[in-house]
Each structure stands twice: as C-alpha cells, then as structure tokens.
Wavefront OBJ file of the C-alpha trace (Angstrom):
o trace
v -24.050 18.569 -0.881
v -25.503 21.655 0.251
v -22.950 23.566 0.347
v -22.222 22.678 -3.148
v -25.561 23.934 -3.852
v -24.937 27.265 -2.276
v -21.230 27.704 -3.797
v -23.033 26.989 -6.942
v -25.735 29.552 -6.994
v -23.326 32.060 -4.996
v -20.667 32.233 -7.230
v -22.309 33.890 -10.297
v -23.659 36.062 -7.916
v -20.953 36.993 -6.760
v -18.561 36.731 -9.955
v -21.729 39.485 -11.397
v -21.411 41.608 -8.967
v -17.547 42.035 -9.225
v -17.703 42.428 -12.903
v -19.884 44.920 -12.941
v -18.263 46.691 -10.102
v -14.899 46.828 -11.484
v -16.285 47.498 -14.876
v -17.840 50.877 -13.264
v -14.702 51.661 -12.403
v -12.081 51.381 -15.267
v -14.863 50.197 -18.047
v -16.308 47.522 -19.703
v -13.752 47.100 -22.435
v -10.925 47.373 -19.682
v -12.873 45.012 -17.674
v -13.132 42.174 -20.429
v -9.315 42.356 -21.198
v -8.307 42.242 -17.824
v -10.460 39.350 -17.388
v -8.799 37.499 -20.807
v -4.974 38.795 -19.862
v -5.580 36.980 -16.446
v -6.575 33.471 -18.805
v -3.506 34.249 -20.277
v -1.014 34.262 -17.732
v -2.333 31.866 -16.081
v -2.538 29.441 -19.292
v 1.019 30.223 -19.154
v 1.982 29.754 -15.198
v -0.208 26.513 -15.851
v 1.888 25.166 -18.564
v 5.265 25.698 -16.840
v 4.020 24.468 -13.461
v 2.175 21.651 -14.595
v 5.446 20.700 -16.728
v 7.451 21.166 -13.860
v 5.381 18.628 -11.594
v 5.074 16.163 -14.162
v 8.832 15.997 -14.769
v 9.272 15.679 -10.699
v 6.950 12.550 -10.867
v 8.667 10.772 -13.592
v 12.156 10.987 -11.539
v 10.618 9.478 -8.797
v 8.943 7.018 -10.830
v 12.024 5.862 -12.045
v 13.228 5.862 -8.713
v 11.136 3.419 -7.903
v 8.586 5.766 -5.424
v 4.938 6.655 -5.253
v 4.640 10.062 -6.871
v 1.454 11.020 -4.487
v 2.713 14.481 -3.707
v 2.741 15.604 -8.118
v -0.614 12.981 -8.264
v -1.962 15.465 -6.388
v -0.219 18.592 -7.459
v -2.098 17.795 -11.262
v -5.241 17.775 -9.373
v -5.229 20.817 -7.769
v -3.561 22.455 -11.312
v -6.214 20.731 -13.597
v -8.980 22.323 -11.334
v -7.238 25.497 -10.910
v -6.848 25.663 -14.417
v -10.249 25.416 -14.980
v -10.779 27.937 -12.740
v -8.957 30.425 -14.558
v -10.857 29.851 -17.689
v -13.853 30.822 -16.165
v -14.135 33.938 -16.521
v -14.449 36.480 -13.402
v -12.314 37.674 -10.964
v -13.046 35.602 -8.009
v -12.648 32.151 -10.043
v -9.025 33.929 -11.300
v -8.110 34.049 -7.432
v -8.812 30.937 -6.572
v -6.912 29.479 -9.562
v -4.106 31.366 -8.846
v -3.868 30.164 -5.753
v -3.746 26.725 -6.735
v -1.014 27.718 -9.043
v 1.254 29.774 -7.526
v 4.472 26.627 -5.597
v 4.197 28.435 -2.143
v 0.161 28.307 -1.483
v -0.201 25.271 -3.505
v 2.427 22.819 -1.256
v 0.026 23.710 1.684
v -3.000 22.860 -0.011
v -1.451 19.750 -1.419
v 0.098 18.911 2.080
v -3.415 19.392 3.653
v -4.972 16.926 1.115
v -2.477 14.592 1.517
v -3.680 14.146 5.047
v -6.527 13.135 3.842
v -5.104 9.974 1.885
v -4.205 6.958 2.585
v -1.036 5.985 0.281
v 0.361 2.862 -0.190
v 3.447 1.628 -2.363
v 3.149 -2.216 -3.275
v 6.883 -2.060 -4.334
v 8.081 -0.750 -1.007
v 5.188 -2.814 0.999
v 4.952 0.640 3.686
v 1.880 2.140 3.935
v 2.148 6.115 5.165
v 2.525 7.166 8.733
v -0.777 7.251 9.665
v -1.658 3.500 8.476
v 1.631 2.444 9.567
v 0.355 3.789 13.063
v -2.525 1.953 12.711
v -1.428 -1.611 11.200
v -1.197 -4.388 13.247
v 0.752 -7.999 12.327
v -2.398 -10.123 11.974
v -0.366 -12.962 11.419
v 0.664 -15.638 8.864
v -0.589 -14.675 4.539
v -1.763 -17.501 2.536
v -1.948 -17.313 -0.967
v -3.882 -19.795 -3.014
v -6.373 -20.428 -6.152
v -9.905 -21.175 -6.242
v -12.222 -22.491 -9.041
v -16.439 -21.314 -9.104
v -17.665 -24.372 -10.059
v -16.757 -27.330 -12.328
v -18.289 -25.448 -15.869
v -15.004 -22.994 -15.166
v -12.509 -26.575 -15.466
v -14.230 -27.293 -18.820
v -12.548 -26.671 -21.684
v -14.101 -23.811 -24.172
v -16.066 -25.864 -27.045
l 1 2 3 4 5 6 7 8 9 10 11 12 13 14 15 16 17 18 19 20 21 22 23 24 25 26 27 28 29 30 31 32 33 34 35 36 37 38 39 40 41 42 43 44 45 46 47 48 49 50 51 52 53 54 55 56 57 58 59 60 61 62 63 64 65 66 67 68 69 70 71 72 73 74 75 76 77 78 79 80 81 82 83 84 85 86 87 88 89 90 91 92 93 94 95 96 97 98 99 100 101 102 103 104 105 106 107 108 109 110 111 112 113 114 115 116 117 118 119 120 121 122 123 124 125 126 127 128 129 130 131 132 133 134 135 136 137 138 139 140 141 142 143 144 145 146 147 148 149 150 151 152 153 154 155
C-alpha cells in the first residue's frame, strides 16, 4: 500500500519534470504533439494487438481450453492502454511495454506464476497445484434442505 502511495505521488513528479525537460529542448508545441502522436500509435498498436489476442482466445475456446494466457494478455493491454492515454512520457513507456508481443509474453508468463488455473472441463489443475494435490479420497455429492419453511410450497 505504500508503495502505491509513493508511485502515486512520484509519478507526476516525475512525468513534470520530463515534460518540461524535453519541452526545453525541442519546445512546448513539439512537446505536446509528441506526447498526442505517441496516444496515437499506441491507440493503434492497442487495437491490432488487443484484436489479435482476443481472436487467439476464442480458438481455444472453441477448442475446448482455458484461455488464461489472452485472460491475461487483455489485462496487461487494458492497463497499458490506459497508460498511454495518460499523458507523459514515462506512462507512454510503460504502456508500450505492455504492448509491444516480445516484452509483454514475459510479463504475462511472470503473472501467470502467480495464478492458480483450473479447467472444470479438463478436471487438471496447472503444474504447480497438480504438484501439490493429493487424492483425499472418495466425492460425495448430495442435497440439503435449511429448514422445513424451504419444503413449503410458496402461498
């Protein structure tokens, strides 16, 4: 939570500072369009990417398999997205990173780690439960009632 705090009061510090840097530099005008032409490519790299990775969870969908991987792939382009639209030049970096296939896998692989992921249709939970799970024994599946006001009919 702190940290959150910090990254929170840090950023526009530091998003400022670069502004005003860079805008020393090559100008404020130049400044402000660079800052909108990055939106814009990255509005577009978001569409085709984010396209892209919801077409590769509808095949496996219909294949029958747990899209995790493009589950979290939208996560990480929704938020890098959003990153992109804000405007400054570190924010821009970040969100390019998330959108760019090469550095996004590894961030997707690392947060995958981080999940547990199990497919009801293929009963298998992922190699870390799976290394974990242990046969407890027989499953019995029944029905139970609260009390007798739930057998009552409705008046």
């Amino acid at each position: 939570m702190r940290f959150a705090l910090l990254l929170f009061i840090l950023m526009p510090i530091m998003e400022m500072w670069l502004l005003i840097t860079i805008g020393s530099y090559i100008g404020a005008l130049s400044t402000i369009l660079l800052v909108i032409l990055t939106a814009i490519v990255g509005i577009g790299l978001l569409r085709d990417q984010g396209i892209a990775t919801l077409w590769r969870g509808k095949d496996k969908l219909q294949q029958g398999k747990l899209p995790a991987q493009e589950m979290i792939e939208g996560i990480v382009l929704a938020v890098s997205g959003a990153l992109l639209l804000t405007p400054g030049f570190v924010t821009d970096t970040l969100g390019f990173l998330g959108l760019l296939p090469f550095t996004r896998f590894f961030l997707v692989q690392g947060l995958m780690k981080k999940f547990t992921l199990f497919n009801p249709s293929e009963n298998t939970f992922n190699h870390q439960q799976r290394a974990n799970q242990t046969d407890s024994g027989n499953t019995i599946d029944g029905e139970f009632w609260d009390s007798e006001e739930s057998l009552k009919k409705p008046k």
